[in-house]
Wavefront OBJ file of the C-alpha trace (Angstrom):
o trace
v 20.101 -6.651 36.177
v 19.033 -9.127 33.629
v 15.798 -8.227 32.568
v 15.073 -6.502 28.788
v 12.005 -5.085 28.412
v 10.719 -4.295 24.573
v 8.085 -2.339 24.141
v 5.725 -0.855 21.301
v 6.274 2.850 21.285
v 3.230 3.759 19.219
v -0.169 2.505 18.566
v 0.340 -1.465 18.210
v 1.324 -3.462 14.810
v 5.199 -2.287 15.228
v 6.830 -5.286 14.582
v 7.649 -6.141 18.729
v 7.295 -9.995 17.979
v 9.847 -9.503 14.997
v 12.424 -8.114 17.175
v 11.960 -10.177 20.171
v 12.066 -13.823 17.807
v 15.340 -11.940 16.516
v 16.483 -11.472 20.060
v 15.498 -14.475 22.017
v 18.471 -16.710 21.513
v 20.190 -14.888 24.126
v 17.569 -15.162 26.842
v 16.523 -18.070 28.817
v 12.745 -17.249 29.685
v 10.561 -14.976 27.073
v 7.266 -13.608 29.166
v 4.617 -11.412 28.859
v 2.968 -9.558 31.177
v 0.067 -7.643 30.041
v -3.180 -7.990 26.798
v -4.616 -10.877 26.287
v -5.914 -12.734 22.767
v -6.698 -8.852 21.629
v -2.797 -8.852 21.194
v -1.534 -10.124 17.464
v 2.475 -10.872 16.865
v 3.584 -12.243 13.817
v 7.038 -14.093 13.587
v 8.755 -15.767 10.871
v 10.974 -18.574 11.520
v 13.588 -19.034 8.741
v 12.523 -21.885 6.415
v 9.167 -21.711 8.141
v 6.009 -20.039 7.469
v 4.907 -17.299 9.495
v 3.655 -17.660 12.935
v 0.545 -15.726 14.639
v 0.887 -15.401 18.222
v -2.135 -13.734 20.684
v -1.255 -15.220 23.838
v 1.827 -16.927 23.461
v 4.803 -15.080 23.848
v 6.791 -14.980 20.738
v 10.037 -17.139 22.323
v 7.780 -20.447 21.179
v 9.802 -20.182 18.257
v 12.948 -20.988 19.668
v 13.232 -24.344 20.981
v 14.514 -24.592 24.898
v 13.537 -21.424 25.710
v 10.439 -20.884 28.181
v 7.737 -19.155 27.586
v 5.796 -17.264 30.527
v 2.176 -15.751 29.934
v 2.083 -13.355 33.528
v -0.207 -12.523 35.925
v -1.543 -9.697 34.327
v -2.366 -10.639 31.205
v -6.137 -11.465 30.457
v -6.439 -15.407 29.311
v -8.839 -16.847 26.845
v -8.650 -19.831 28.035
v -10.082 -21.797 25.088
v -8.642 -19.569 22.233
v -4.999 -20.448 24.504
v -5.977 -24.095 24.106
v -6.763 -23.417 20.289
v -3.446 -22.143 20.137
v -1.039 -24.094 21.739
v -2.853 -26.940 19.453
v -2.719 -24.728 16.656
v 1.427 -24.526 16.924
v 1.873 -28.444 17.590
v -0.403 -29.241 14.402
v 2.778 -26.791 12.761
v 5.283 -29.144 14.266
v 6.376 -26.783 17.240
v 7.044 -28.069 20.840
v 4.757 -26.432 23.087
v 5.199 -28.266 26.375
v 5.216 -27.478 30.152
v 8.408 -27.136 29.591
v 8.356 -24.349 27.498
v 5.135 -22.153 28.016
v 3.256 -21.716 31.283
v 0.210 -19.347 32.084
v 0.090 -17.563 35.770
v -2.237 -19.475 38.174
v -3.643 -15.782 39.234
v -4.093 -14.469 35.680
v -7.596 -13.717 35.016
v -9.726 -15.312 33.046
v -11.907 -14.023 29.665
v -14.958 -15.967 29.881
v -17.774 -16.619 27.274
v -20.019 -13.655 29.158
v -16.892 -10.799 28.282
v -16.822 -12.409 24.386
v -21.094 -11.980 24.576
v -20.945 -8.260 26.157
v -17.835 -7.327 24.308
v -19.936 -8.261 20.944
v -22.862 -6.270 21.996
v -21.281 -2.907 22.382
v -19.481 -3.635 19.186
v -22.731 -4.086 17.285
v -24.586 -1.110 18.988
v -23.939 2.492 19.219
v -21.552 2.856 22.323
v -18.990 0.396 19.777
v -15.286 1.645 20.306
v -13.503 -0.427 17.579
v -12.210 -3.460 19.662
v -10.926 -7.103 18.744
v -14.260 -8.178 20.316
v -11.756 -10.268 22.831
v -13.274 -9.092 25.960
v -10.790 -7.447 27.324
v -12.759 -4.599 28.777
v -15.111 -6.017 30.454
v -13.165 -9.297 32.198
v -10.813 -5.926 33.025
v -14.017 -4.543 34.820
v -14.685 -7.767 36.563
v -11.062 -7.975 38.359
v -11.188 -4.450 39.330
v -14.842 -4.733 40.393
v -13.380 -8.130 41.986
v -15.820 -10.339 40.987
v -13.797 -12.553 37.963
v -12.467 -15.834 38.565
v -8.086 -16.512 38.005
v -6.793 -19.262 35.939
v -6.577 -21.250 39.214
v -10.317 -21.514 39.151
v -9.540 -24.535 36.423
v -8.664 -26.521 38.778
v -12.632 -26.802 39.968
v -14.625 -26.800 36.768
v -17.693 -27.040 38.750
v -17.357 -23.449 40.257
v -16.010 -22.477 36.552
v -19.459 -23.736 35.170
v -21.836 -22.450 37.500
v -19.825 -18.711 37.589
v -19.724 -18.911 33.047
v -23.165 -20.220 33.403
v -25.035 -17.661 35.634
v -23.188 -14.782 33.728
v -23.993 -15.989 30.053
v -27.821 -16.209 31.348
v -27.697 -12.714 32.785
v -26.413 -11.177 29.338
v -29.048 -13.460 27.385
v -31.636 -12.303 29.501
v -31.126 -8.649 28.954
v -31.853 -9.314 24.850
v -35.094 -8.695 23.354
v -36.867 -11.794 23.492
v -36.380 -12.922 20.016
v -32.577 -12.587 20.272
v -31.957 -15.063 23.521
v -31.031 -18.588 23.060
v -32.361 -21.313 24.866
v -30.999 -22.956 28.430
v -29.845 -26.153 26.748
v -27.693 -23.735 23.912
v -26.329 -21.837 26.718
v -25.331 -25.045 28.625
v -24.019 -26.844 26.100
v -21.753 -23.942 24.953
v -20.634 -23.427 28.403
v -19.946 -27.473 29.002
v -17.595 -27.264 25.622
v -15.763 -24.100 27.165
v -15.105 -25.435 30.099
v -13.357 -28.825 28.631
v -11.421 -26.805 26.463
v -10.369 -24.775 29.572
v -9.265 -28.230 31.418
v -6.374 -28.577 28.904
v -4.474 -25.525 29.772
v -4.377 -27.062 33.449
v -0.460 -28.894 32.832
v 0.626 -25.752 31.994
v -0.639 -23.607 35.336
v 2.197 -22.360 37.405
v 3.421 -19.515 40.196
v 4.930 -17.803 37.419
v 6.205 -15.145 39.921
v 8.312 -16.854 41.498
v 9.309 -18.790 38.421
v 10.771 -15.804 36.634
v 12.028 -14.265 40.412
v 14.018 -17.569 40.876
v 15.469 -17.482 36.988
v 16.202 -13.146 37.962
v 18.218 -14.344 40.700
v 19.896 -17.198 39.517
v 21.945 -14.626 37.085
v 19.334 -15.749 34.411
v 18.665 -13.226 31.310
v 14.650 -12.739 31.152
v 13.135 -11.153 27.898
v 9.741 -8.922 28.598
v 7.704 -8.739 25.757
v 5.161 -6.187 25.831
v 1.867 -6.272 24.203
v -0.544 -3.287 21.927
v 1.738 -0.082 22.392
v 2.120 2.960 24.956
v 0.107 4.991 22.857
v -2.784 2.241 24.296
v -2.170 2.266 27.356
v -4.687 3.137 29.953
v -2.885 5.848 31.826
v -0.582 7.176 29.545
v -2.295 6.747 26.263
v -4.825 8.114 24.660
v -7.487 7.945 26.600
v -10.278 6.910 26.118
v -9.383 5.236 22.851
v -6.918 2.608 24.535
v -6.653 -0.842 26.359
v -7.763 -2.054 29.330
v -4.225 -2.796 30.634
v -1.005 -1.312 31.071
v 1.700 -1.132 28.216
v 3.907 0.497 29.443
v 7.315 -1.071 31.078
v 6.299 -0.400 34.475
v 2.888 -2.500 33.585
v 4.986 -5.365 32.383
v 7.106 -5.890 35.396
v 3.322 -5.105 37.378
v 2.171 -7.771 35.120
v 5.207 -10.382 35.818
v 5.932 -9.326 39.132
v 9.369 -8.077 38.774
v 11.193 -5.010 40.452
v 11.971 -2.517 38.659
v 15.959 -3.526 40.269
v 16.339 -5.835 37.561
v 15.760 -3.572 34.365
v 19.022 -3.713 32.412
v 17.823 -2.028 29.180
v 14.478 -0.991 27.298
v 13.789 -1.028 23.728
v 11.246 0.667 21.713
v 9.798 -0.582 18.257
v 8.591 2.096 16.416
v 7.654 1.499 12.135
v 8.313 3.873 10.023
v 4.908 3.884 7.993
v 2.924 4.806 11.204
v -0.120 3.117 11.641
v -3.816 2.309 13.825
v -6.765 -0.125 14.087
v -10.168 1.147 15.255
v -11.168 4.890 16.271
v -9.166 7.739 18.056
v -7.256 10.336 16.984
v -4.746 10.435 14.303
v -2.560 13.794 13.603
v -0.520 12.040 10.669
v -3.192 9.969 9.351
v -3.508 9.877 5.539
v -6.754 10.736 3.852
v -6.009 9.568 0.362
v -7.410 5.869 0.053
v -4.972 5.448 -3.025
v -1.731 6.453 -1.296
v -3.154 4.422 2.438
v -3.974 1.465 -0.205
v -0.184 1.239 -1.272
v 1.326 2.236 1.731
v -0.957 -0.991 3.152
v 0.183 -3.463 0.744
v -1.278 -6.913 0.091
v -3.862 -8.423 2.724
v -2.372 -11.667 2.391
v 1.811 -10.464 3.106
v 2.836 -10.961 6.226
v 3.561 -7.330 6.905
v 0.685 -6.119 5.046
v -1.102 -3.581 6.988
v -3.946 -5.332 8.210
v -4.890 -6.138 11.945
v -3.344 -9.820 13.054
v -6.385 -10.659 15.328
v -9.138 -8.796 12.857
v -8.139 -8.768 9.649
v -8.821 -5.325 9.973
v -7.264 -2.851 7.136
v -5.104 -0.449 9.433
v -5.309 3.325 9.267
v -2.414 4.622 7.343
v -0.005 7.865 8.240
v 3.299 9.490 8.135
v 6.093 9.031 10.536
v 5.188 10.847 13.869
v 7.828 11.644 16.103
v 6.113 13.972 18.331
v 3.869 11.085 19.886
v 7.318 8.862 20.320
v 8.805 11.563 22.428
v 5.852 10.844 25.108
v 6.860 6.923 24.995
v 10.415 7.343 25.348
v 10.155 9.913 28.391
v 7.611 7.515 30.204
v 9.372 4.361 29.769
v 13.125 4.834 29.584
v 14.244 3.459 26.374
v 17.709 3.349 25.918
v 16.794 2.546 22.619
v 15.253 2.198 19.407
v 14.464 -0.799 16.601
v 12.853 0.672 13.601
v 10.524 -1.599 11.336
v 9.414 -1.628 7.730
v 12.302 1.183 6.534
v 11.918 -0.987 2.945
v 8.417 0.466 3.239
v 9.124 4.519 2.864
v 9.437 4.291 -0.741
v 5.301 3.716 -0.687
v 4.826 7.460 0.083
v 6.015 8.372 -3.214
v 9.057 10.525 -4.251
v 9.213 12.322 -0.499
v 7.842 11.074 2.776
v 6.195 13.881 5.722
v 7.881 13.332 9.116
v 6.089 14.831 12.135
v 8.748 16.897 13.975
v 5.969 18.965 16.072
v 2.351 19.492 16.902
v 0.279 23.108 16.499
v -2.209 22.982 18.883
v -4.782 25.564 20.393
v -2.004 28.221 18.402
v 1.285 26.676 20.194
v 3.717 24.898 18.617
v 4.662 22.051 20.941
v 7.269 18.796 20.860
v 5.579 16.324 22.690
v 1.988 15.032 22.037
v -1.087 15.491 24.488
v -2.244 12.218 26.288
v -6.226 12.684 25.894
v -7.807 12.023 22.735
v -9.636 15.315 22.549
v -6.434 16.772 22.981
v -5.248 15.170 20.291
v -8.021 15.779 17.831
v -7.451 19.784 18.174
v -3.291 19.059 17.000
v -2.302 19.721 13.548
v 1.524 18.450 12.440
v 4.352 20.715 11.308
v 6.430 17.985 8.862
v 9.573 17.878 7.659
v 9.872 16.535 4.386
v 12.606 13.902 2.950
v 13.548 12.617 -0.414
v 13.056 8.746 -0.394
v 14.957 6.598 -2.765
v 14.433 3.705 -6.029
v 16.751 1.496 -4.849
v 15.532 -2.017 -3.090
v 16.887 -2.274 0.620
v 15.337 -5.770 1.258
v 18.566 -7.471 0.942
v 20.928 -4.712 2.528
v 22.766 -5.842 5.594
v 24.942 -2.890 6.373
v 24.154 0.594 7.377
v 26.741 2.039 5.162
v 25.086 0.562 2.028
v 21.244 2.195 2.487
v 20.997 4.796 0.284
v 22.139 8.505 1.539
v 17.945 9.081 1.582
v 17.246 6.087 4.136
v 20.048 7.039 6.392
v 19.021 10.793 6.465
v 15.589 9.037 7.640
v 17.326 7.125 10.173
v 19.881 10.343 11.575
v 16.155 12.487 11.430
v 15.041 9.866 13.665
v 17.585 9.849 16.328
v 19.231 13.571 15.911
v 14.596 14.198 16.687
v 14.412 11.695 19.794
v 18.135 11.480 21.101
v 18.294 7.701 20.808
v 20.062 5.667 19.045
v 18.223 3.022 16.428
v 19.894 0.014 16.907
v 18.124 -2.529 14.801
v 16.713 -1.255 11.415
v 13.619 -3.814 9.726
v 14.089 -3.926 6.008
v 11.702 -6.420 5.613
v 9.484 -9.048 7.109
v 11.912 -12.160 7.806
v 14.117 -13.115 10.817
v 17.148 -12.062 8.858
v 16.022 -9.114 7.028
v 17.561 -6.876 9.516
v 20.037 -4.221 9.551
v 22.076 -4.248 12.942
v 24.137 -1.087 14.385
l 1 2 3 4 5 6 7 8 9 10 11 12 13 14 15 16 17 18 19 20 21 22 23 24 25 26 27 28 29 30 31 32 33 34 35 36 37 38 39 40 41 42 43 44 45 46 47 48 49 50 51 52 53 54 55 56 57 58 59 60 61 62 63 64 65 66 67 68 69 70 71 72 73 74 75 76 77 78 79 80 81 82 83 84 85 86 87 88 89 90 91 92 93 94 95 96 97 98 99 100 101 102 103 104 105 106 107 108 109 110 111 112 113 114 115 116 117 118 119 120 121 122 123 124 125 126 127 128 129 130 131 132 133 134 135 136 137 138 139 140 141 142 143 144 145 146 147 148 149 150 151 152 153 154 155 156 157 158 159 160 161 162 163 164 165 166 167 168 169 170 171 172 173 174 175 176 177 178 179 180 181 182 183 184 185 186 187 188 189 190 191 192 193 194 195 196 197 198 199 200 201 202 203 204 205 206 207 208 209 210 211 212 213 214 215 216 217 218 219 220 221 222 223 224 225 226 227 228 229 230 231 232 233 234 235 236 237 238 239 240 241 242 243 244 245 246 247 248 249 250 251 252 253 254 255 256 257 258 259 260 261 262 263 264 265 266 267 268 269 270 271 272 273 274 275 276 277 278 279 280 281 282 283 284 285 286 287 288 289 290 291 292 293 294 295 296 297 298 299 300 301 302 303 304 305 306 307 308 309 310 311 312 313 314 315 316 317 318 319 320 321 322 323 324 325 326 327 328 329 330 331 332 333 334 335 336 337 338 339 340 341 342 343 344 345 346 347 348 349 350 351 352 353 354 355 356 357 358 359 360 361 362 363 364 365 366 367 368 369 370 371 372 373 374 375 376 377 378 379 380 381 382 383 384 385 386 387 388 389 390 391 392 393 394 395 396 397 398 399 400 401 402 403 404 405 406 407 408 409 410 411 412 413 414 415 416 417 418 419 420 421 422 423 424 425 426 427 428 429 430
């Protein structure tokens, strides 16, 4: 059973590409099976300087390895292209030999960017990346978008992005629509830029089926977070794919058979981008504004693919409960612990939800539901001391591992791997 699935356990931003760079050495293939460009992973090579990933799984980072972008994730084809040229310009090897993209992956076209835009601007705007996602996600289940292997006949490509990019600029008030020739030419530029993924196209399936059964280890990275996810999360302030580990072997085409072990990132300064509910969420911009940090750190909390500053809250256990029961973990990595001190002299944890005059352990999946919870903390000391450099769970202070035995006495998982600060080694293993 060689496959190891990791998976965000809250609302995105935990720190999965982190853990999976940390990991990777051990597997042969690193793939992803679900997002698109609206996912942002940050790695940080040692003696390098840190890496932003949308599409491409994190594994790039480790020469040798391969690199699988799955069926079900959405491709931008030209922000892909941007990307892989993007990490060669940094002196990485990005290769056929090391990434390839699913020939029946769909395909985010200029149209979904135009429409995605639109709603953003207007009054129906839910707070997206503005990546499409949504709406190429309508087109494949309305079964009318075209699969990566539609590259391999740019003439179809052009006249599908063509037609659809007229259709939205035909619905605009008249002084908003561009001209034919503008349209054309944009489309002409999208569709070379789509022609250089084409050495990379590949029956991923049975690419990561044959390394499964060849006693091969495979490494699942999932993208955005369960709390996201479109059946299990929030709805309707969530994705337009599934996050959840049964959507990443859905998205890779894996059996379930092969699941060896599941791991869930969590951070411990709980945070969102966009709208939706938030029962933790901090309402003093001071204490969010420290508990963010700098804009320009790497693990400032800001979004990787907006820029976006993040909304800011206290640990929440009550909502991990939900991801652990729905996806199996066997266990838990735990990010940014070197971050607790922010909240001052104590930090709240989130042990249980009040809601409609019940206390209750395990979060609501709508976001209405969620709106009506209020939390029941617990409240902890945190410490002075800096943990940045601390190696050994023995050494933390007596504050951060009463945090950490909260954590797992709360969920009844072990936590594993403990993040004490942004870099490849800055990591406490158990």
């Amino acid at each position: 059973m060689p496959f190891h699935a990791i998976i965000g356990g809250q609302r995105g931003d935990e720190g999965k590409g982190r853990f999976v760079d940390l990991v990777a050495d051990k597997y042969s293939v690193i793939a992803r099976g679900n997002g698109g460009s609206n996912a942002g992973h940050t790695v940080v090579p040692h003696d390098m300087l840190p890496i932003a990933l949308h599409q491409i799984p994190s594994g790039i980072a480790h020469p040798g390895k391969l690199n699988v972008i799955g069926t079900g994730v959405y491709v931008d084809p030209k922000r892909l292209a941007n990307e892989i040229h993007d990490l060669q310009t940094a002196g990485m090897e990005v290769t056929p030999a090391s990434l390839v993209v699913s020939d029946t992956a769909h395909l985010v076209m200029p149209h979904h960017l135009a429409l995605d835009a639109l709603r953003e601007g207007g009054h129906k705007a839910q707070g997206s990346t503005q990546s499409g996602i949504a709406f190429v996600a309508g087109d494949k289940y309305m079964r009318e978008g075209l699969r990566v292997e539609s590259l391999n006949t740019p003439k179809l490509l052009f006249e599908h992005a063509y037609d659809a990019l007229q259709r939205v600029n035909s619905s605009l008030p008249k002084a908003d629509q561009r001209s034919s020739d503008d349209i054309k030419q944009e489309i002409e530029a999208w569709v070379k830029a789509s022609q250089e993924l084409l050495p990379f196209v590949a029956d991923t399936v049975a690419i990561v089926n044959d390394r499964l059964e060849a006693g091969e280890f495979v490494l699942g990275e999932g993208a955005q977070a369960f709390w996201l996810d479109i059946n299990h999360g929030m709805y309707p302030s969530v994705t337009s794919s599934s996050t959840t580990v049964a959507g990443l072997l859905d998205g890779l085409g894996i059996s379930p058979k092969h699941v060896e072990k599941v791991s869930l990132v969590v951070k411990a300064v709980k945070s969102h981008v966009g709208g939706g509910p938030f029962v933790t969420e901090i309402t003093d911009d001071k204490l969010a504004a420290v508990l963010r940090g700098d804009p320009k750190a790497t693990d400032g909390e800001y979004g990787k693919t907006t820029l976006r500053p993040r909304r800011i809250g206290y640990p929440d256990l009550v909502e991990l409960k939900n991801a652990i029961r729905v996806n199996g973990a066997d266990e838990l990595f735990v990010s940014k612990l070197d971050h607790i001190p922010r909240y001052g002299d104590t930090v709240n944890v989130a042990t249980e939800y009040q809601y409609q005059g019940t206390g209750r352990k395990t979060a609501p999946s709508s976001a209405a539901a969620l709106h009506d919870c209020t939390p029941v903390y617990q409240t902890l000391p945190t410490w002075k001391d800096d943990i940045t450099t601390v190696r050994d769970f023995d050494k933390l202070p007596a504050e951060a591992k009463a945090l950490i035995e909260l954590f797992e006495n709360e969920l009844k998982l072990p936590i594993t791997k403990v993040g004490v600060g942004a870099e490849r080694n800055q990591v406490i293993l158990r």
